[in-house]
NUZABA-620483 format. One line per 5 residues: number of its first residue (from 1); their letters; for each residue x, y, z of N, C-alpha, C. Coordinates in pm, whole numbers. Layout:
N
NUM = A = X Y Z X Y Z X Y Z | ... .
//
This chain:
224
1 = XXXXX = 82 -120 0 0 0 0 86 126 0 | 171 106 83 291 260 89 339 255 -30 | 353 140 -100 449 201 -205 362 257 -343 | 253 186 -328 126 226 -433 115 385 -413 | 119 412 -294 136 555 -248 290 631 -322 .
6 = XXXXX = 374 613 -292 468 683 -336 476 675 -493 | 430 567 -550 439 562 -643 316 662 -754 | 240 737 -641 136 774 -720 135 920 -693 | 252 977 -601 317 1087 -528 414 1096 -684 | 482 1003 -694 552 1071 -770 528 1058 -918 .
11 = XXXXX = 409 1010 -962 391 1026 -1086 280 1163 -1101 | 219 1206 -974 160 1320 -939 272 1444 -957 | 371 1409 -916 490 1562 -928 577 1503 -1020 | 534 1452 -1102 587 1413 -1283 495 1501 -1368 | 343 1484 -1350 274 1534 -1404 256 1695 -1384 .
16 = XXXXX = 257 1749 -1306 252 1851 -1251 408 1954 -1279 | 517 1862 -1288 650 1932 -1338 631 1932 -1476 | 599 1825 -1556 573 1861 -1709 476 1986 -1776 | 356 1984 -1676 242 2063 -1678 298 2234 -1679 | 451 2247 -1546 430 2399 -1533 581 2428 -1660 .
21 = XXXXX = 605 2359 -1691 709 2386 -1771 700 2452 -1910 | 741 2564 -1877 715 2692 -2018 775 2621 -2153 | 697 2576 -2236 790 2556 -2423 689 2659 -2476 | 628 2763 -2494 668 2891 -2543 640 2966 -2519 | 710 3050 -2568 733 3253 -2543 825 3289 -2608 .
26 = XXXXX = 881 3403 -2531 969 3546 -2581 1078 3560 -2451 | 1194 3561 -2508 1280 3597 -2343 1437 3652 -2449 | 1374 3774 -2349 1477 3853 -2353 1635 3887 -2285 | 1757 3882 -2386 1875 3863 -2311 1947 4009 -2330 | 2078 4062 -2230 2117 4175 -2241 2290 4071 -2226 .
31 = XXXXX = 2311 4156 -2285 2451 4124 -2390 2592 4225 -2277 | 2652 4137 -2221 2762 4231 -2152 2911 4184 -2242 | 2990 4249 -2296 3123 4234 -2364 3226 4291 -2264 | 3338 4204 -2232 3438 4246 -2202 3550 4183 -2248 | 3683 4256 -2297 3828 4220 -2373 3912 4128 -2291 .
36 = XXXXX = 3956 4007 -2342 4082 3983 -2283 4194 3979 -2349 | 4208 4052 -2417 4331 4085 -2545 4336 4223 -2554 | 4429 4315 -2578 4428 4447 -2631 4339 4511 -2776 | 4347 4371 -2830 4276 4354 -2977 4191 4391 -2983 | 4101 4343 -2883 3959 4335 -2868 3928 4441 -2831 .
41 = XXXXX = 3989 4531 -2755 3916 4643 -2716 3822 4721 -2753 | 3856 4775 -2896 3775 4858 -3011 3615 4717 -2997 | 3627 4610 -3027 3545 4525 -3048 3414 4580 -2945 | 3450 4617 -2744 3413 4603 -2677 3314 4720 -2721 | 3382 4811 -2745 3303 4940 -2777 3170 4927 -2849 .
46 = XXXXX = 3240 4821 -2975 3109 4795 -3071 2999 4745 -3061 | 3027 4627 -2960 2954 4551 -2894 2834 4628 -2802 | 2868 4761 -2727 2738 4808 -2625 2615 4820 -2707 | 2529 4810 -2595 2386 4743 -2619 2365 4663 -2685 | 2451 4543 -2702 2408 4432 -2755 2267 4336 -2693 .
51 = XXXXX = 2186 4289 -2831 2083 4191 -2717 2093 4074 -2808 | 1985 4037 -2757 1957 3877 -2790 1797 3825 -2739 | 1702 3801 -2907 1596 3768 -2794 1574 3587 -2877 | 1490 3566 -2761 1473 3399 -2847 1323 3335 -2834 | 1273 3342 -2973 1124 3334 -2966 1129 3156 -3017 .
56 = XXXXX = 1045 3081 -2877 1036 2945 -2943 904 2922 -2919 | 884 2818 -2950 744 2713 -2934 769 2586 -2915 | 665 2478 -2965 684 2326 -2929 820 2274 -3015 | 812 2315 -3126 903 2249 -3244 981 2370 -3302 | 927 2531 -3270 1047 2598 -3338 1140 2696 -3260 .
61 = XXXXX = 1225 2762 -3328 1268 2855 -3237 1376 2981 -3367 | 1366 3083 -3318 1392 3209 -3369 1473 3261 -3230 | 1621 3283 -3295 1709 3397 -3241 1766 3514 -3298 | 1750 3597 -3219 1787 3737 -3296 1882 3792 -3207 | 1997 3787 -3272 2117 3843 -3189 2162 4026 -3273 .
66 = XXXXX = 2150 4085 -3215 2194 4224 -3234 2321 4243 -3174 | 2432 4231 -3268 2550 4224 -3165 2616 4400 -3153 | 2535 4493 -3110 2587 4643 -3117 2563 4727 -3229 | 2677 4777 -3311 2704 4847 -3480 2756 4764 -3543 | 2800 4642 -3495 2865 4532 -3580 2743 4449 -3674 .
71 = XXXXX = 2693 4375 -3629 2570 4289 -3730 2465 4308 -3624 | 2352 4221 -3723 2220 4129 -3673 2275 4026 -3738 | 2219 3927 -3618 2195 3797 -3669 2034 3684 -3684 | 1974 3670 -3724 1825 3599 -3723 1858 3432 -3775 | 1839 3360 -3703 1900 3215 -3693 1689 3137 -3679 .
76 = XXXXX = 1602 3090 -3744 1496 3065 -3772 1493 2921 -3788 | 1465 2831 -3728 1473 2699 -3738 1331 2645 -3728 | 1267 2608 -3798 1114 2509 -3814 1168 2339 -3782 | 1135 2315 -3638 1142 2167 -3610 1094 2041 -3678 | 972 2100 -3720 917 1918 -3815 966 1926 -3947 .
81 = XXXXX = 1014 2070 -4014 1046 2030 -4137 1205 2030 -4147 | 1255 2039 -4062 1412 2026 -4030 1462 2202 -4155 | 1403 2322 -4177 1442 2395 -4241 1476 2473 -4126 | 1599 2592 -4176 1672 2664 -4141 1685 2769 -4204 | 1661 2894 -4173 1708 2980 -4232 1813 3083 -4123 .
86 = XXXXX = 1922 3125 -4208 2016 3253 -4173 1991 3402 -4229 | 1972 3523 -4148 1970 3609 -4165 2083 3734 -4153 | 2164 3786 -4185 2245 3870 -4153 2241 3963 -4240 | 2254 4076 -4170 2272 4235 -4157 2420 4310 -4093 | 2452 4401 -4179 2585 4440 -4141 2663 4510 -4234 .
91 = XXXXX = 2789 4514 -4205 2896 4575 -4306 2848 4510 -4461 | 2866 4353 -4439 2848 4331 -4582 2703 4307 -4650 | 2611 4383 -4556 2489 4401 -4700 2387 4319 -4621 | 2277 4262 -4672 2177 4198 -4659 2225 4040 -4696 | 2260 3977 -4597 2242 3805 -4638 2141 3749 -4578 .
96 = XXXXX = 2137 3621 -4685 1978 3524 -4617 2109 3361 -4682 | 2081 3274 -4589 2144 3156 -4642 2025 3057 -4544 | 1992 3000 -4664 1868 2876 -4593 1930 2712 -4652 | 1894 2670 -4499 1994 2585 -4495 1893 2453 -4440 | 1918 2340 -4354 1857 2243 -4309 1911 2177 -4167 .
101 = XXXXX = 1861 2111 -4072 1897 2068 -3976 1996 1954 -4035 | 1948 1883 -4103 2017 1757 -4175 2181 1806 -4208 | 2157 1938 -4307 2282 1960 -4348 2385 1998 -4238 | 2364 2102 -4138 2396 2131 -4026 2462 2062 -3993 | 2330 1900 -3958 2406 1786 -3869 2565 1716 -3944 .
106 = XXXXX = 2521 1718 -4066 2640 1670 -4148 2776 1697 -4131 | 2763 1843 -4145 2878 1952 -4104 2948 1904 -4022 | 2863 1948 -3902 2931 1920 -3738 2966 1783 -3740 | 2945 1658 -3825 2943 1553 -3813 3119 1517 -3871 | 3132 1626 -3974 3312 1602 -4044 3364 1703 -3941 .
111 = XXXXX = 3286 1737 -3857 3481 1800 -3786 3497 1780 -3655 | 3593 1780 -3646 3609 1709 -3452 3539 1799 -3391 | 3469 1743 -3337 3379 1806 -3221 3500 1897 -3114 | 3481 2027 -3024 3518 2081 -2937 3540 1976 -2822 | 3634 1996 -2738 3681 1911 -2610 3614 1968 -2502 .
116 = XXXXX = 3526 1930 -2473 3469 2017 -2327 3426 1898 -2244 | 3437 1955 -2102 3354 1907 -1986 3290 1987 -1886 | 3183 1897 -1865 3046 1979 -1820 3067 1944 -1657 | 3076 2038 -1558 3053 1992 -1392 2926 2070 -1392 | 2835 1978 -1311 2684 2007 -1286 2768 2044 -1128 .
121 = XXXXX = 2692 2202 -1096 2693 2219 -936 2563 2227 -878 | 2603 2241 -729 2452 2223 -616 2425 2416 -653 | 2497 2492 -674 2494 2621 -674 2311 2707 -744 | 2273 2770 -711 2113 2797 -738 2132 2959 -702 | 2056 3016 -839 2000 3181 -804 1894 3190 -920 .
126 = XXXXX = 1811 3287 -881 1716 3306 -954 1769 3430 -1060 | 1667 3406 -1175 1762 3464 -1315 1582 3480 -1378 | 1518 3639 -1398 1454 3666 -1444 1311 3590 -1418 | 1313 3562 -1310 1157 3474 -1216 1217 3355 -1206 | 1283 3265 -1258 1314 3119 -1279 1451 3057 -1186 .
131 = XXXXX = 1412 2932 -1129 1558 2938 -1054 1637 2884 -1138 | 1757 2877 -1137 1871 2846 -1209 1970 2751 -1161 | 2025 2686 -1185 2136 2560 -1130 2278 2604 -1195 | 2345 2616 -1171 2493 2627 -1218 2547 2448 -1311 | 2613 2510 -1386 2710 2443 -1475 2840 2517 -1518 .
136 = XXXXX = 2932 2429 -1526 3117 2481 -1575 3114 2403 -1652 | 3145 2492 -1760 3197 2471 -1903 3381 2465 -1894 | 3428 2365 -1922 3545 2351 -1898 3604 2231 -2064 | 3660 2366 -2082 3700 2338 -2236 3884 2249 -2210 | 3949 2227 -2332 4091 2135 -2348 4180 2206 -2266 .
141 = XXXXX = 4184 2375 -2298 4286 2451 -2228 4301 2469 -2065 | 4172 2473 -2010 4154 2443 -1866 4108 2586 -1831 | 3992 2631 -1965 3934 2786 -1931 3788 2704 -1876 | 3732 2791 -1826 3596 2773 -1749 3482 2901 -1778 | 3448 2846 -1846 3263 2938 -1857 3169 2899 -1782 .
146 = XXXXX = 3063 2962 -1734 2976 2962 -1660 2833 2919 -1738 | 2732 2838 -1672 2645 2849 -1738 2502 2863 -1617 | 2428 2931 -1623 2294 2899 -1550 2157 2817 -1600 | 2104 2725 -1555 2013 2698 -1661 1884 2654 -1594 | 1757 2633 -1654 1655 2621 -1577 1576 2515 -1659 .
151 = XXXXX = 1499 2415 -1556 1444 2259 -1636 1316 2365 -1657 | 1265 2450 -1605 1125 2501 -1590 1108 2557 -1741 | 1196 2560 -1857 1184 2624 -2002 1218 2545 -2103 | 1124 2478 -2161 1193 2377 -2260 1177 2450 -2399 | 1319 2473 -2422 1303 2508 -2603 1397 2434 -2635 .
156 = XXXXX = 1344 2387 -2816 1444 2301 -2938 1542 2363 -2961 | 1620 2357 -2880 1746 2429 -2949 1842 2364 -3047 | 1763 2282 -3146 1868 2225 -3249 1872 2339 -3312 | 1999 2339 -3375 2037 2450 -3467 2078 2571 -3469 | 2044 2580 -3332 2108 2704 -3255 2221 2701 -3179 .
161 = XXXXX = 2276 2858 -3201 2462 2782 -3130 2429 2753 -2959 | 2322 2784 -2902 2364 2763 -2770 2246 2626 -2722 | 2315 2534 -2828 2264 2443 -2805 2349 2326 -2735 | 2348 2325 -2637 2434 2221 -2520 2370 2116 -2453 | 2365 2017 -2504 2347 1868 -2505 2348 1832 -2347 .
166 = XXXXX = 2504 1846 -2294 2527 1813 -2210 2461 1910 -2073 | 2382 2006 -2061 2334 2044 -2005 2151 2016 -1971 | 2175 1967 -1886 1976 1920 -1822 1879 2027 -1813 | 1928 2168 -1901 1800 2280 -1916 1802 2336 -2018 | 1748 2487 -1978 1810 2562 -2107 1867 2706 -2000 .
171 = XXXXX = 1935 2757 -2071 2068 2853 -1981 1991 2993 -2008 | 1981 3058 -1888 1881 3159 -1907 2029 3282 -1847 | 2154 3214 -1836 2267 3310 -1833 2376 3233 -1882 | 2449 3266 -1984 2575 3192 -2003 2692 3270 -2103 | 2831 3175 -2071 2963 3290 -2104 2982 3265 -2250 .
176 = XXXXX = 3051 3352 -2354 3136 3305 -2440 3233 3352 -2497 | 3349 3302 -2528 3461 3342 -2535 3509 3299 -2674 | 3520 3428 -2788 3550 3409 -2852 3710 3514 -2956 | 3812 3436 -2935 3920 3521 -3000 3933 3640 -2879 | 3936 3609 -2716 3983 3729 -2648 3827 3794 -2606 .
181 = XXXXX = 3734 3774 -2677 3619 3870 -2657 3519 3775 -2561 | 3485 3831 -2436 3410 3751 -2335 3291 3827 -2391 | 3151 3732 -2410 3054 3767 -2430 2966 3696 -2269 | 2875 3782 -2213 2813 3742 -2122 2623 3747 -2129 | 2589 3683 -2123 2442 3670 -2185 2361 3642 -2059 .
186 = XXXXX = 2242 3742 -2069 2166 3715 -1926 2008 3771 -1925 | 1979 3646 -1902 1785 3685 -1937 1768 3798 -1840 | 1649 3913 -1885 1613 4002 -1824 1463 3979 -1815 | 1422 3918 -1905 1261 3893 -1916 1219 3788 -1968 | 1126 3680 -1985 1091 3563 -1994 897 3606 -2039 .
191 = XXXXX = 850 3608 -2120 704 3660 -2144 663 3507 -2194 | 574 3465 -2158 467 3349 -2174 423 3351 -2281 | 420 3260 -2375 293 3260 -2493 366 3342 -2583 | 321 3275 -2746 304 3385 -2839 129 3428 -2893 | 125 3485 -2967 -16 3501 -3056 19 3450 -3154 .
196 = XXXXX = -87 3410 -3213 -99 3348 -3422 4 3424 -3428 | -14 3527 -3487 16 3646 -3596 202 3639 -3544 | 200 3659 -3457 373 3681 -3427 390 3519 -3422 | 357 3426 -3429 433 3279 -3427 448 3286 -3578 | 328 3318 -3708 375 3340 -3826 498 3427 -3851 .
201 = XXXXX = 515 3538 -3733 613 3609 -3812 724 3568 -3793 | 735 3514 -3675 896 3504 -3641 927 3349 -3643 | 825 3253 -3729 853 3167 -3715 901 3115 -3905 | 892 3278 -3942 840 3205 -4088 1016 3210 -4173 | 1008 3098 -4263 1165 3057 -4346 1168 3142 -4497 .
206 = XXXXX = 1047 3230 -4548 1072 3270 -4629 1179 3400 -4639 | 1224 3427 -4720 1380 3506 -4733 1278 3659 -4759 | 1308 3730 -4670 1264 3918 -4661 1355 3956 -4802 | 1227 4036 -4861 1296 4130 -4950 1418 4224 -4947 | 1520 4222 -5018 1633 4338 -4999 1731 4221 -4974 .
211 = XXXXX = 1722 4116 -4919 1840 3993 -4906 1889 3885 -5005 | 2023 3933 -5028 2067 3864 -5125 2119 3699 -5046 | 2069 3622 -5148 2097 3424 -5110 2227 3415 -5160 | 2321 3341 -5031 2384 3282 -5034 2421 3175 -4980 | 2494 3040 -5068 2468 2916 -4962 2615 2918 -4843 .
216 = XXXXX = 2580 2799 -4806 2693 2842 -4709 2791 2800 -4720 | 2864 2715 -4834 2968 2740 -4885 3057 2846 -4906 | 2922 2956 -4990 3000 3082 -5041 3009 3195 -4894 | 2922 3136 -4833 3001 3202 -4694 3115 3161 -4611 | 3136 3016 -4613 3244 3007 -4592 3420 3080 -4642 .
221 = XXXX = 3388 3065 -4785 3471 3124 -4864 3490 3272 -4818 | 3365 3339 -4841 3413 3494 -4744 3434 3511 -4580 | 3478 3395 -4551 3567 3369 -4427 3456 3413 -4305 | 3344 3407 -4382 3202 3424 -4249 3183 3211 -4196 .
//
């Protein structure tokens, strides 16, 4: 009988954890840059007011990274049909490169994967209503990034760069370090729900007028 009991306790707070768990909305990130190279400095400058917002649902998800006067980025991924589209804005003009989860996977599939290890800590703070759990990102060299993340938000993050496997949430604060330039990312707002009309907009793969197609080969080649 006790265990019929526990056993019905905890498929009660199974149901009830799946139940309060947000898969969609709007959550908004604020973008902190700081140099660890002399190089970078000018970079840091470019970088203020950088954001980042990330509109998902059950199967899709839309990021829009504004990285300062430097670019936009719009990264649009549709889950059941495995399509992708890239958006960028910037120095060099209007690009659109639409691409696929498949191909993606391919990619990442010919090149050695990054060396990292993940330490899960007991560590906990709340990050824009949601509590958060700590994770260390601990890459080959023996650098350490931070990550915060919360089970209470489930978005698809295939296809998106801050998509981390090895992490049991999704990171509603986390570091990145790229070429000297620390990027620091940190939810400020978390909004519930979309409407029709904005899940069409920001969910949709067709290429905006004024953007010239390129695949991503020929971006590779221009060293993007």
């Amino acid at each position: 009988m006790r265990t019929k009991i526990i056993t019905s306790i905890f498929i009660l707070f199974s149901i009830t954890t799946l139940l309060s768990q947000l898969n969609e909305g709007h959550i908004k990130f604020e973008i902190d840059a700081s140099a660890n190279t002399p190089e970078m400095e000018m970079a840091v400058g470019m970088m203020q007011g950088s954001t980042m917002d990330i509109y998902f649902s059950k199967n899709n998800s839309h990021s829009e990274l504004n990285m300062g006067t430097m670019m936009k980025v719009n990264t649009i991924v549709q889950g059941e049909s495995g399509d992708v589209l890239v958006l960028m804005s910037g120095m060099m003009g209007n690009i659109a490169t639409p691409t696929s989860l498949d191909a993606l996977k391919e990619k990442a599939d010919s090149k050695e994967a990054p060396n990292f290890d993940i330490e899960l800590t007991k560590k906990t703070k709340t990050i824009a209503g949601y509590k958060c759990s700590k994770a260390i990102m601990i890459n080959e060299d023996g650098d350490e990034m931070n990550i915060w993340y919360t089970s209470d938000i489930v978005v698809n993050t295939k296809g998106q760069s801050f998509d981390y496997e090895k992490i049991p949430g999704f990171p509603l604060a986390f570091e990145a370090n790229a070429n000297g330039l620390l990027l620091t990312f940190s939810a400020v707002e978390v909004i519930e729900g979309l409407d029709k009309e904005k899940k069409k907009e920001v969910f949709s793969t067709n290429i905006p007028e004024g953007y010239k197609e390129m695949s991503p080969d020929e971006l590779n080649k221009m060293g993007m």
